[in-house]
MDAnalysis code that builds the backbone (N, CA, C; Angstrom):
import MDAnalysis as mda
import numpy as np

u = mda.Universe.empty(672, n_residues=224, atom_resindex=np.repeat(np.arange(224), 3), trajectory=True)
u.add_TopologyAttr("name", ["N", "CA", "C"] * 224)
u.add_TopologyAttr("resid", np.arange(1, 225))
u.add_TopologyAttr("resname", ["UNK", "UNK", "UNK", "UNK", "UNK", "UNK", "UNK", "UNK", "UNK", "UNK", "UNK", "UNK", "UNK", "UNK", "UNK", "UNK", "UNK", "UNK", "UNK", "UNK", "UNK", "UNK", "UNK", "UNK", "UNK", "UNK", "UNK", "UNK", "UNK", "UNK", "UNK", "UNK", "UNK", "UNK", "UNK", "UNK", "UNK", "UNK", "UNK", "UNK", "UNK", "UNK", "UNK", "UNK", "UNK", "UNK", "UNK", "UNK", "UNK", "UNK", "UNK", "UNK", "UNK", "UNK", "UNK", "UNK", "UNK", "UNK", "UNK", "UNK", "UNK", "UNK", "UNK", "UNK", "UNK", "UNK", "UNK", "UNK", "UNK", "UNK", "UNK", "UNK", "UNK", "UNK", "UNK", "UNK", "UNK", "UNK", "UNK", "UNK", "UNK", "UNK", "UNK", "UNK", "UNK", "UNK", "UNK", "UNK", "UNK", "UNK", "UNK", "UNK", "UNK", "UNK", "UNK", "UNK", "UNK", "UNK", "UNK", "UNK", "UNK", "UNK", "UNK", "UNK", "UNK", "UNK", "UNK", "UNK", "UNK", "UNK", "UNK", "UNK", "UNK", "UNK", "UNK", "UNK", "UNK", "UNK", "UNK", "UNK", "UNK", "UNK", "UNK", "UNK", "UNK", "UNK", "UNK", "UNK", "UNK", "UNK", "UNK", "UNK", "UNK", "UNK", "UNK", "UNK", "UNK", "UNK", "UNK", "UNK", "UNK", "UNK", "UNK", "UNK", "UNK", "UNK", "UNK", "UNK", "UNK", "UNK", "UNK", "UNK", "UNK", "UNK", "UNK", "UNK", "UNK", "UNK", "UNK", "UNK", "UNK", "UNK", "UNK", "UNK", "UNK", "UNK", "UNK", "UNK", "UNK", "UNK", "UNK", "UNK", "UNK", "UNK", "UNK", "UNK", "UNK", "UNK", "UNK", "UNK", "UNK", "UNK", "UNK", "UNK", "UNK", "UNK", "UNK", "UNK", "UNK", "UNK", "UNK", "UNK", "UNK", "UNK", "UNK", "UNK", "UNK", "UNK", "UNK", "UNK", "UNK", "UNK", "UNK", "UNK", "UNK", "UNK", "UNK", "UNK", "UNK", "UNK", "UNK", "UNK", "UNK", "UNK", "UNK", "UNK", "UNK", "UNK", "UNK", "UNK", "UNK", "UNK", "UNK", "UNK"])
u.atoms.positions = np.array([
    [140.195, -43.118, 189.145],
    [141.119, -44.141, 188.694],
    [141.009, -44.342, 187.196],
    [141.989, -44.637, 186.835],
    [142.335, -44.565, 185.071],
    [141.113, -45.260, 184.470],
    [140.660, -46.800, 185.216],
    [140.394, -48.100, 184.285],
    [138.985, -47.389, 183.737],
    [138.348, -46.326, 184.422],
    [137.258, -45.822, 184.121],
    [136.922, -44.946, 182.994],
    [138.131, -44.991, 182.313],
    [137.856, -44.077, 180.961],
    [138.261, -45.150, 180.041],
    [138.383, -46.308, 180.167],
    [138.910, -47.393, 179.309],
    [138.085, -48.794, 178.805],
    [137.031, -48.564, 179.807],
    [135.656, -50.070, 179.475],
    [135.853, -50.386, 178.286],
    [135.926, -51.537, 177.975],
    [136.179, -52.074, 176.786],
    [134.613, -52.771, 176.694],
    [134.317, -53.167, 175.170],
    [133.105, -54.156, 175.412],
    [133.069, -55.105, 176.315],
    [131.817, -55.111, 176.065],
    [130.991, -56.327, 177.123],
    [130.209, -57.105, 176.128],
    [130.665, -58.366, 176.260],
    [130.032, -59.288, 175.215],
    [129.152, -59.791, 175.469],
    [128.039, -60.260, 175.146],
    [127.290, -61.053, 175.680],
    [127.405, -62.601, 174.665],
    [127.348, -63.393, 175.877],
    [127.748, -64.882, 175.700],
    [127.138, -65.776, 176.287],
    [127.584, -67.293, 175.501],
    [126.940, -68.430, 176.105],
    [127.676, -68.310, 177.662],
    [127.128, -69.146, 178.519],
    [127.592, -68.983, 180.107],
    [127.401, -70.812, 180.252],
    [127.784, -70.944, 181.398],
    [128.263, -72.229, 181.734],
    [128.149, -72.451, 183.384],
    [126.793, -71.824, 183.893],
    [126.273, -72.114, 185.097],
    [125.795, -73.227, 185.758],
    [126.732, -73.620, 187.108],
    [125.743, -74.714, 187.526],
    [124.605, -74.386, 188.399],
    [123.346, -74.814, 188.349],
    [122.006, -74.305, 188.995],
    [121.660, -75.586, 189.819],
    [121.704, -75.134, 190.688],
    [121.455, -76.346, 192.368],
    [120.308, -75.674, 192.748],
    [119.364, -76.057, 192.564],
    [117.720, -75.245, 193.427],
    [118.031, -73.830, 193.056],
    [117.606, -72.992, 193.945],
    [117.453, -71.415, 193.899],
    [119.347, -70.831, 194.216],
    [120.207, -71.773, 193.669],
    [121.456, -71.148, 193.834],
    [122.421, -71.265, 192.502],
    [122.903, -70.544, 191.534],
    [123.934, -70.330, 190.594],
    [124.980, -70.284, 190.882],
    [125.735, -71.189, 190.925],
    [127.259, -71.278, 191.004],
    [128.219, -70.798, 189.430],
    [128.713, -69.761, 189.666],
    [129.462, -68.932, 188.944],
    [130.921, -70.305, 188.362],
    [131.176, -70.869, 187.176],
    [132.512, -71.411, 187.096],
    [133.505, -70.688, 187.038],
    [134.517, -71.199, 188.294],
    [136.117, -70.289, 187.959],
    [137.212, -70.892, 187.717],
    [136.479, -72.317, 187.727],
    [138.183, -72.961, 186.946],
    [138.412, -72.802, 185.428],
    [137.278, -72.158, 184.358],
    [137.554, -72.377, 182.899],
    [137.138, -70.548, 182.354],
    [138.030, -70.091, 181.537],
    [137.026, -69.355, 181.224],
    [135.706, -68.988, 180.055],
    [135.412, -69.771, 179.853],
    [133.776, -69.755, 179.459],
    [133.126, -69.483, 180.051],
    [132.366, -68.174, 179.448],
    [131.770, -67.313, 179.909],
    [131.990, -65.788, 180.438],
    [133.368, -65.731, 181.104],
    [133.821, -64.720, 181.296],
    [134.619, -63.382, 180.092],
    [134.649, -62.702, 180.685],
    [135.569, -61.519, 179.523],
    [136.372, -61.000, 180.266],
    [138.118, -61.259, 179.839],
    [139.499, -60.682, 180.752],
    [139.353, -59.243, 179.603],
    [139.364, -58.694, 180.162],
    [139.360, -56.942, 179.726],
    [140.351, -56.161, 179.694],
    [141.070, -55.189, 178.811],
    [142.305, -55.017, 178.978],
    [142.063, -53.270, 178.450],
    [142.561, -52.534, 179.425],
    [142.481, -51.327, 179.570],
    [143.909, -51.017, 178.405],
    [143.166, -49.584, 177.657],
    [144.476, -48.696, 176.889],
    [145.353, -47.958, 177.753],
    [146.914, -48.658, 177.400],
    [147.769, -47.848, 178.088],
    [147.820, -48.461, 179.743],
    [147.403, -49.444, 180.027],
    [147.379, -49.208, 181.385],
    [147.795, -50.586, 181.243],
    [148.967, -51.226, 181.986],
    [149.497, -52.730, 182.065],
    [148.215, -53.332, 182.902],
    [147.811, -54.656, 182.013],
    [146.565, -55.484, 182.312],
    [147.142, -56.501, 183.507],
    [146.558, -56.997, 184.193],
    [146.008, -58.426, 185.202],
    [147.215, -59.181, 184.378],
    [147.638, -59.952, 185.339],
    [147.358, -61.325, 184.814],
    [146.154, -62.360, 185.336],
    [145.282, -62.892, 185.059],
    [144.554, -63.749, 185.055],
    [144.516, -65.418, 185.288],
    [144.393, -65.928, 185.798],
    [144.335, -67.563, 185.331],
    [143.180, -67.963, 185.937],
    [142.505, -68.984, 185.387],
    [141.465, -69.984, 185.558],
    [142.149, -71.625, 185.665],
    [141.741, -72.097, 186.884],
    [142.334, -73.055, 186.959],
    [141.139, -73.954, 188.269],
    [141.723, -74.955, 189.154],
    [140.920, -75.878, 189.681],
    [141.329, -75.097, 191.706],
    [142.363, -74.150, 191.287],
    [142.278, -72.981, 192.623],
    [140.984, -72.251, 192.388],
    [140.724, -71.871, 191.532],
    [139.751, -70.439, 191.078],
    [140.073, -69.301, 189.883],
    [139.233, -68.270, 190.422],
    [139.916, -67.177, 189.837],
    [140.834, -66.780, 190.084],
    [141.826, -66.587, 189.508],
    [143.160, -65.964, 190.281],
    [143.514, -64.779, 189.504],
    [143.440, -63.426, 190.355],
    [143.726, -61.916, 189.689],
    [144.838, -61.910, 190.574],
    [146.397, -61.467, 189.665],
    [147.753, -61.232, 189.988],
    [147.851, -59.634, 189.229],
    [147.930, -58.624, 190.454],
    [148.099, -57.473, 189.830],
    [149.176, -56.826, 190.523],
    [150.430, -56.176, 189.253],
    [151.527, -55.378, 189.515],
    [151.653, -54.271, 189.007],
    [151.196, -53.229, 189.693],
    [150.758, -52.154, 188.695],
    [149.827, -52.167, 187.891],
    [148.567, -52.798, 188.119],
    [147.984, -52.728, 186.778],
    [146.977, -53.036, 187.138],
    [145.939, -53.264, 186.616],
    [144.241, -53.139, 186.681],
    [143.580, -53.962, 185.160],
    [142.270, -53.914, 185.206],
    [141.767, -54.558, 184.584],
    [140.307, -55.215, 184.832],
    [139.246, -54.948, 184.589],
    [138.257, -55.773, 184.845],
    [137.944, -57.137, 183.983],
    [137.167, -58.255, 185.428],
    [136.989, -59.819, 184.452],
    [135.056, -59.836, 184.477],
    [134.814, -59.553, 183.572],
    [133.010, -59.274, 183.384],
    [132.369, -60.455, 183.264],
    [131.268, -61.321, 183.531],
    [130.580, -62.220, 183.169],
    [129.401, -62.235, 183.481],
    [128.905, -61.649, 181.894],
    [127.489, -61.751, 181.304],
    [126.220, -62.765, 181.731],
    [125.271, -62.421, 182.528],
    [124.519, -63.417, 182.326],
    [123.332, -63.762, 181.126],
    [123.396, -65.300, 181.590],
    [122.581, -65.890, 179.651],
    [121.014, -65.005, 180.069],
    [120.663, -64.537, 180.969],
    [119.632, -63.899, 181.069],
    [119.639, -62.948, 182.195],
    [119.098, -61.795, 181.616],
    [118.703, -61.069, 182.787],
    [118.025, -61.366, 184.404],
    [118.175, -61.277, 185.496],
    [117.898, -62.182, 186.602],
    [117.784, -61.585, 187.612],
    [116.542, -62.032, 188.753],
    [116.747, -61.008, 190.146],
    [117.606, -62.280, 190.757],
    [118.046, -61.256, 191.484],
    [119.272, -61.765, 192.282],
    [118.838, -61.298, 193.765],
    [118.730, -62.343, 194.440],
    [118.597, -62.115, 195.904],
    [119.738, -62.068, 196.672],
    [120.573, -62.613, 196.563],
    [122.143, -62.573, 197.479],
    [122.908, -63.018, 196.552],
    [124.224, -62.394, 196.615],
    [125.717, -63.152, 196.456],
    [126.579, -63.823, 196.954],
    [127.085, -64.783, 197.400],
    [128.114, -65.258, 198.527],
    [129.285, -65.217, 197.404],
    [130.425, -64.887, 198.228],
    [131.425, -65.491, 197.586],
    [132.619, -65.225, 198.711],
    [133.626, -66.156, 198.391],
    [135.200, -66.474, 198.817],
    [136.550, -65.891, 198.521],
    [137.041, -65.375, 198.934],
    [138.492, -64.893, 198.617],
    [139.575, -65.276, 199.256],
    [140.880, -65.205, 198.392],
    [142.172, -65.082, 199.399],
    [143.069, -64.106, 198.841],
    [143.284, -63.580, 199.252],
    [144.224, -62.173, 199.301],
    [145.752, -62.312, 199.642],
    [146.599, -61.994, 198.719],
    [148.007, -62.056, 199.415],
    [148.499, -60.683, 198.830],
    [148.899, -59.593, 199.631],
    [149.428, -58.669, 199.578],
    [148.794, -57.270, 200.007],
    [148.834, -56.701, 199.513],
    [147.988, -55.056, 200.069],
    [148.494, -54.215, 199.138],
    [147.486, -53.138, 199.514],
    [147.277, -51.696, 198.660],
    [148.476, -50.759, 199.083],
    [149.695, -50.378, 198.622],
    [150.788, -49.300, 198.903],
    [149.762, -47.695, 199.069],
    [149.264, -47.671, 199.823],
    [148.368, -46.472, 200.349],
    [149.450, -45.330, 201.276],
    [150.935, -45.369, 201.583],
    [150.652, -44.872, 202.659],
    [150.004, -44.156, 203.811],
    [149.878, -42.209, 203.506],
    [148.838, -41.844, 204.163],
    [148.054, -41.102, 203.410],
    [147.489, -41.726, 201.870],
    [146.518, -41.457, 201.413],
    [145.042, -42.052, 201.901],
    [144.295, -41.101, 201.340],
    [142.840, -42.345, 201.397],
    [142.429, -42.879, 200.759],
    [142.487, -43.944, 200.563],
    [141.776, -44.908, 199.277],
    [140.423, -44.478, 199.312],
    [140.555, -44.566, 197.814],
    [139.362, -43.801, 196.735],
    [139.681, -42.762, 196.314],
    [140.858, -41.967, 196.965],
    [141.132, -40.878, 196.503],
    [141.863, -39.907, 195.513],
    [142.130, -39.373, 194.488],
    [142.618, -39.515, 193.316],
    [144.088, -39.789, 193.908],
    [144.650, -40.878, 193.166],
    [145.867, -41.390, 193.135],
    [145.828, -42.472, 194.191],
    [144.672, -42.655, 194.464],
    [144.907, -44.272, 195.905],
    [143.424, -44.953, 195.187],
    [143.120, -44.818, 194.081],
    [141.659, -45.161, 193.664],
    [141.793, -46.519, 193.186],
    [142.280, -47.364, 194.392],
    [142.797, -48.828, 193.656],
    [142.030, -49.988, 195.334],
    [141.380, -51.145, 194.902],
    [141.156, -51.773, 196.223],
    [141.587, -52.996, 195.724],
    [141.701, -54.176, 196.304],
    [141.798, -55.336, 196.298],
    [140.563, -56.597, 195.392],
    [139.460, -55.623, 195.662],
    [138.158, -56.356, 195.039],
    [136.940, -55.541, 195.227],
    [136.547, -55.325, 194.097],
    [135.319, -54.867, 193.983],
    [134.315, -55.630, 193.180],
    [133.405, -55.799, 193.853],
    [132.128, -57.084, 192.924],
    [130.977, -56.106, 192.600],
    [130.795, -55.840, 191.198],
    [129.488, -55.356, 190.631],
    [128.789, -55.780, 189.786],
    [127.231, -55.573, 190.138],
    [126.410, -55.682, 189.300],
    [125.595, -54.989, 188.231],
    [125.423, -55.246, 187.382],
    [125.085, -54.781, 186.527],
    [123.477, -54.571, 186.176],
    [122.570, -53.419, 186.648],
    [121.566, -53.777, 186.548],
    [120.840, -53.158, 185.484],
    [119.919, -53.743, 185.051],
    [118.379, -53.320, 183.818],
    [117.960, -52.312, 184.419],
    [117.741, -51.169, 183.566],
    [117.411, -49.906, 184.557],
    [116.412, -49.404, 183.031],
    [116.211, -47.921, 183.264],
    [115.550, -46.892, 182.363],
    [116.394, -46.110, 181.401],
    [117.521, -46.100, 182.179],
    [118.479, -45.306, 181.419],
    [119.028, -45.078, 180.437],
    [118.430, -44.642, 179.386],
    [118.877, -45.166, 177.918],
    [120.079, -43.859, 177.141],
    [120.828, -44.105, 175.934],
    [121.460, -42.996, 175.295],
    [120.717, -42.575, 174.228],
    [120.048, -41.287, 173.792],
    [119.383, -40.678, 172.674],
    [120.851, -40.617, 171.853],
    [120.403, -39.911, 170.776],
    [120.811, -40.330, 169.659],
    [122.397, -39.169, 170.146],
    [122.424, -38.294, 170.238],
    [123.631, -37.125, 170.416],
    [124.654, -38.153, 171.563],
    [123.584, -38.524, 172.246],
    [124.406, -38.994, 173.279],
    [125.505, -40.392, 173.106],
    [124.874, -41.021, 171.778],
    [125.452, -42.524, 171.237],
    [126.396, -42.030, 170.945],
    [126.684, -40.630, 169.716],
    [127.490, -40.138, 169.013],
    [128.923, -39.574, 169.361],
    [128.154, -38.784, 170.504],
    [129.300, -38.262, 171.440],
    [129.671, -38.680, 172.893],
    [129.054, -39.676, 173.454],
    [129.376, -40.081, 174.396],
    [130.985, -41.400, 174.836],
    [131.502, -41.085, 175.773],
    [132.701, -41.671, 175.881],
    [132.497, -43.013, 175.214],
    [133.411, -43.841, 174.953],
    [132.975, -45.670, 174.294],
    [132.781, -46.208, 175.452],
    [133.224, -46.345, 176.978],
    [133.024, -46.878, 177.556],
    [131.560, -47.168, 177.956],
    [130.679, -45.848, 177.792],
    [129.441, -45.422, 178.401],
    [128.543, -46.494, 177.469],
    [129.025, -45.930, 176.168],
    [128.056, -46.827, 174.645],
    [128.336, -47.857, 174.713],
    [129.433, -49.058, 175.375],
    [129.596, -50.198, 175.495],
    [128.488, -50.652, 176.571],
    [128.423, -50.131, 177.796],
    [128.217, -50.187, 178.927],
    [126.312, -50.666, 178.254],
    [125.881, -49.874, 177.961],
    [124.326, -49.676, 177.856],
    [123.974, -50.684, 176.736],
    [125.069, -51.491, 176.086],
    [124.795, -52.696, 174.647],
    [124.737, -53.838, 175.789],
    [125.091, -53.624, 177.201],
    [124.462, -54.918, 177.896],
    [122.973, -55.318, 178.552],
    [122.005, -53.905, 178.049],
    [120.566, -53.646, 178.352],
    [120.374, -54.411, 177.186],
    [118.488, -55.255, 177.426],
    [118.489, -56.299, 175.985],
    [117.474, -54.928, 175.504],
    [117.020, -55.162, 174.617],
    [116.056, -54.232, 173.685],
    [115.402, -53.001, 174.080],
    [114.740, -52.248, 173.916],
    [113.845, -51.657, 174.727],
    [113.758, -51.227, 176.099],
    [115.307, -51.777, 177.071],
    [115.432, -51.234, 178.439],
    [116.915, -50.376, 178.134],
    [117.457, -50.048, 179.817],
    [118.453, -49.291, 179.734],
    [118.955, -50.057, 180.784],
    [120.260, -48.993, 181.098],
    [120.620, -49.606, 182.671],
    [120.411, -48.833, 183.893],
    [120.756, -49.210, 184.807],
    [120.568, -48.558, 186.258],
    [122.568, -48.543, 187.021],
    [122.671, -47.310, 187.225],
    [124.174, -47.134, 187.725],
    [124.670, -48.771, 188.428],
    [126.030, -48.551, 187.747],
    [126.919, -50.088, 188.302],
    [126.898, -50.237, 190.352],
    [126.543, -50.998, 190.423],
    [126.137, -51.246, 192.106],
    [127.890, -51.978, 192.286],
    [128.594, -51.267, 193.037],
    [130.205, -51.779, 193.241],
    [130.441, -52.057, 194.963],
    [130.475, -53.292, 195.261],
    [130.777, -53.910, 196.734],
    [132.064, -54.069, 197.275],
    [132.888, -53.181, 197.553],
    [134.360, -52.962, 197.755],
    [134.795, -53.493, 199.122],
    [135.845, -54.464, 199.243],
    [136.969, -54.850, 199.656],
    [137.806, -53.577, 200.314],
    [137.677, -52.938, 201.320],
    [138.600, -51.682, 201.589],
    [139.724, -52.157, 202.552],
    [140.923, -51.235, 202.260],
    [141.753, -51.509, 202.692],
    [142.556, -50.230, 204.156],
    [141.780, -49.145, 203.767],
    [141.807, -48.217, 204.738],
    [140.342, -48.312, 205.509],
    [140.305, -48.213, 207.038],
    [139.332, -48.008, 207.988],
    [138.698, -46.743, 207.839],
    [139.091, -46.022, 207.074],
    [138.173, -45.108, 207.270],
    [137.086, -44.621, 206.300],
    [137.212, -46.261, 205.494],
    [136.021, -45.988, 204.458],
    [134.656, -46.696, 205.205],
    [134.968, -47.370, 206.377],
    [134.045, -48.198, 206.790],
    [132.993, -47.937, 206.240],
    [131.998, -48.547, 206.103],
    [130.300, -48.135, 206.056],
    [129.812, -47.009, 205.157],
    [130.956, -46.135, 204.191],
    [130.446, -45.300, 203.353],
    [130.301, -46.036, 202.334],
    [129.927, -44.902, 201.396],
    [129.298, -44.938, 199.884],
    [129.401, -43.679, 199.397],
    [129.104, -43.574, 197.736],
    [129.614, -43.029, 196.779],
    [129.108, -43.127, 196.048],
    [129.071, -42.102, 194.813],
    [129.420, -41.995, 193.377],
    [130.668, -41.686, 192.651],
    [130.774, -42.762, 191.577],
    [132.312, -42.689, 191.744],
    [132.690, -41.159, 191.357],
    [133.673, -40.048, 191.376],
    [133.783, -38.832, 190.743],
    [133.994, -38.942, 189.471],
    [134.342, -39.752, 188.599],
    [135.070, -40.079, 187.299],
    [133.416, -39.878, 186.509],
    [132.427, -40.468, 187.259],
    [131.092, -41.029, 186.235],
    [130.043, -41.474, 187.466],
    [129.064, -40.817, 187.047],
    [127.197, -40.731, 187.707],
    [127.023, -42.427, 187.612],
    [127.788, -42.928, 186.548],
    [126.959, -44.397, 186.378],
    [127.364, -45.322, 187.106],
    [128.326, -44.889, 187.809],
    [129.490, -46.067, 189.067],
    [129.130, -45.164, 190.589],
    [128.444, -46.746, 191.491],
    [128.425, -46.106, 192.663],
    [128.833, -47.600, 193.431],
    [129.514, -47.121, 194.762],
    [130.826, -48.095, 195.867],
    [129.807, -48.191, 196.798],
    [130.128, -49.330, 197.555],
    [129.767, -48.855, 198.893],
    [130.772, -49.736, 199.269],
    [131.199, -49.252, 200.464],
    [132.586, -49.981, 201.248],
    [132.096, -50.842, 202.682],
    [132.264, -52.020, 201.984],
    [131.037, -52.942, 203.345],
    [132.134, -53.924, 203.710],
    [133.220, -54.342, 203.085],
    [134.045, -55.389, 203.563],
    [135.267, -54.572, 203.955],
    [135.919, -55.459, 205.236],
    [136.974, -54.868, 205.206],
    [138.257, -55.740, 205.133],
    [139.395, -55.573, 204.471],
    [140.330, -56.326, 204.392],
    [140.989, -57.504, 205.029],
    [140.539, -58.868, 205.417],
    [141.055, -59.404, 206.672],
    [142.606, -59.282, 206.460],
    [142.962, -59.458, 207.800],
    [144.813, -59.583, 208.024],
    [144.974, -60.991, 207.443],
    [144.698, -62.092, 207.775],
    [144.794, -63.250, 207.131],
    [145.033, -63.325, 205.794],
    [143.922, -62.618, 205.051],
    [143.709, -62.758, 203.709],
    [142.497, -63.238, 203.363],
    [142.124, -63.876, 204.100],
    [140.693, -65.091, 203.639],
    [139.306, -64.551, 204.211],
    [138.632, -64.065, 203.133],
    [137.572, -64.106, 203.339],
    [135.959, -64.420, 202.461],
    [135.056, -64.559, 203.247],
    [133.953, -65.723, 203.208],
    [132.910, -64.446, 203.284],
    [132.031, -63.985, 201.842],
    [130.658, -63.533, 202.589],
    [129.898, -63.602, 202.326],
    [128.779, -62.732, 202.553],
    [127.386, -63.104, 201.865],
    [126.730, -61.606, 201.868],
    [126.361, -61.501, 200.414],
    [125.859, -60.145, 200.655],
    [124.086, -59.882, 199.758],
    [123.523, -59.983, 200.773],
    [121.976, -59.677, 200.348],
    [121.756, -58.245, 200.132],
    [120.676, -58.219, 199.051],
    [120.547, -57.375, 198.144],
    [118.950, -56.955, 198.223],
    [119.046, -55.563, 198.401],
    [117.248, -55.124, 198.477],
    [116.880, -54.272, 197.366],
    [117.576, -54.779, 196.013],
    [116.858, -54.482, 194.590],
    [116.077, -55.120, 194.075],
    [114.919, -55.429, 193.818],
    [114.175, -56.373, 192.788],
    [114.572, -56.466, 191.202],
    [115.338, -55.455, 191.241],
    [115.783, -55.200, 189.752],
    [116.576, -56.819, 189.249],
    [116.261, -56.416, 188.076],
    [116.799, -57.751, 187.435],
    [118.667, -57.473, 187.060],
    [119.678, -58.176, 187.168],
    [121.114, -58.147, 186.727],
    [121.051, -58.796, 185.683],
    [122.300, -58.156, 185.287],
    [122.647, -58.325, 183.747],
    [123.682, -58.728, 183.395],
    [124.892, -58.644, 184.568],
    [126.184, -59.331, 184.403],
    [126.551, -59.164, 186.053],
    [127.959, -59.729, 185.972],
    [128.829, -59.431, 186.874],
    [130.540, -59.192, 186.543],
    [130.658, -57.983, 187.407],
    [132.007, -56.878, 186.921],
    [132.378, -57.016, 188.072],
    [133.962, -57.598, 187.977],
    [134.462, -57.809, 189.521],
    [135.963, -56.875, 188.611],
    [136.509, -56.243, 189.823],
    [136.992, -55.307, 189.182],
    [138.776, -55.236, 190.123],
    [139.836, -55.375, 190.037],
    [140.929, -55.625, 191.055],
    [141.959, -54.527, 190.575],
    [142.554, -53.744, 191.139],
    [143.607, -53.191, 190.663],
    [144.364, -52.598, 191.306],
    [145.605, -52.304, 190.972],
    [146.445, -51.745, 191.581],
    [147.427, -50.417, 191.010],
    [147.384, -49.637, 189.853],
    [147.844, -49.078, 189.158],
    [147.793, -47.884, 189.497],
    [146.954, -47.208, 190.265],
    [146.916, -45.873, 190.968],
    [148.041, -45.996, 191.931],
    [148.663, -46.711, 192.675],
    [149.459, -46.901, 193.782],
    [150.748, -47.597, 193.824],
    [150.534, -48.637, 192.313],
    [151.870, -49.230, 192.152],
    [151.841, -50.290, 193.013],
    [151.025, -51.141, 193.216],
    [150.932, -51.779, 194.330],
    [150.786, -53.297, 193.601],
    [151.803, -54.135, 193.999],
    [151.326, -55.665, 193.781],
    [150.401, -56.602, 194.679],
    [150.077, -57.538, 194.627],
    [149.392, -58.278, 195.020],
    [148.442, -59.874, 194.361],
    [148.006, -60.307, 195.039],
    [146.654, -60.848, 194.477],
    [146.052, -61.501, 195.159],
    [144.385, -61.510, 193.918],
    [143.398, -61.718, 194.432],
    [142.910, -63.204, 193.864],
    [142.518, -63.891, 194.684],
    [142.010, -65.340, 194.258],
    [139.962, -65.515, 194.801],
    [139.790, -66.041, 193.647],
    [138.302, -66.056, 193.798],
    [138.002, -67.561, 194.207],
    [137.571, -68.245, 195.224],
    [137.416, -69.233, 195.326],
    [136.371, -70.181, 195.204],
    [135.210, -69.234, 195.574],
    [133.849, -69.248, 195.125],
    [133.005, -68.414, 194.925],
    [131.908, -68.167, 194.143],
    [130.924, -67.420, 193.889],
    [129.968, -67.913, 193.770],
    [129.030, -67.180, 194.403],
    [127.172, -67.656, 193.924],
    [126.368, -66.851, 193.760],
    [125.292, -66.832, 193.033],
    [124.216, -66.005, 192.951],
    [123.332, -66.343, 193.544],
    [121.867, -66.076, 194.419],
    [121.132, -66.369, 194.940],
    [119.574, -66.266, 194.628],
    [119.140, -66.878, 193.828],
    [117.873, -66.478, 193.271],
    [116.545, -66.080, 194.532],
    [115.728, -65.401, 194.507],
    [114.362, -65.979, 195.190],
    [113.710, -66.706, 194.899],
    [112.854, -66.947, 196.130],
    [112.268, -68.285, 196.398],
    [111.000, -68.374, 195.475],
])
């Protein structure tokens, strides 16, 4: 899918978390804190922040909304909320597949890894890649983008991936689309690794497909 040759920076910023005991509530009515990202050549999101949530409205178009955390952090679980109105124009392609490489929602994290760029590699490596690794703080690297996909075809059930575009993006397809629209989850995590942001990622531009996605809640889940 296109948006993957297009990462724009990743800023790192003040954040605006509320912390209830061992739980981070992500704000989605304002955006402080977040980064609306806008791919070259490729018609962006529309976006709004409001007292609904996040609200991603995509017509043709794609775009990731990134938000940095004020510190690197283990993260024990995520919960979060959606409502969905519309679907992926897939007919009898397979999503993920070049030209259907579009889902409804994908939630990633961003983790502190080893992985660093030597010097050839700063020089000549895509911008997206050299953006990507300015969200490691000093002296670390990162560890490939961990992506929790929303699927809209059954027959991704229960797989996983590397994305083909790039080694540093890997899916796993654990939710599946409700008919309703609305859905509620919770997804525990068996990395100790510390995160570094969160990249929720919506699009529709491989397929031409409108829709949208509304974020209603999010949380992070610290350990105990």
């Amino acid at each position: 899918m296109r948006w993957v040759h297009f990462l724009t920076a990743i800023l790192c910023c003040l954040t605006s978390i509320e912390i209830t005991a061992s739980t981070l509530s992500i704000p989605l009515s304002l955006e402080t804190g977040w980064e609306v990202l806008r791919y070259s050549r490729i018609k962006q999101n529309r976006v709004r922040f409001d007292n609904e949530g996040l609200t991603i409205e995509v017509d043709n178009s794609a775009g990731p909304v990134i938000y940095p955390l004020d510190e690197a952090s283990r993260i024990q679980a995520v919960s979060f909320s959606l409502e969905i109105s519309g679907d992926i124009n897939l007919g009898n392609m397979i999503q993920g597949d070049k030209g259907a490489d579009d889902f409804v929602f994908r939630l990633g994290l961003v983790y502190e890894g080893d992985q660093t760029l030597n010097f050839l590699q700063r020089r000549f490596s895509a911008p997206w890649v050299q953006r990507l690794f300015h969200l490691a703080p000093k002296g670390t690297g990162v560890d490939p983008i961990e992506f929790y996909n929303v699927y809209s075809d059954s027959r991704l059930a229960g797989k996983s991936r590397s994305h083909p575009l790039s080694d540093l993006l890997h899916e796993s397809f654990i939710f599946a689309q409700p008919r309703d629209g609305k859905l509620t989850r919770r997804l525990d995590l068996n990395k100790s690794t510390r995160v570094l942001a969160l990249w929720i990622s919506v699009d529709g531009d491989d397929t031409g497909s409108r829709f949208t996605t509304r974020i209603t809640d999010l949380k992070l889940h610290l350990p105990e």
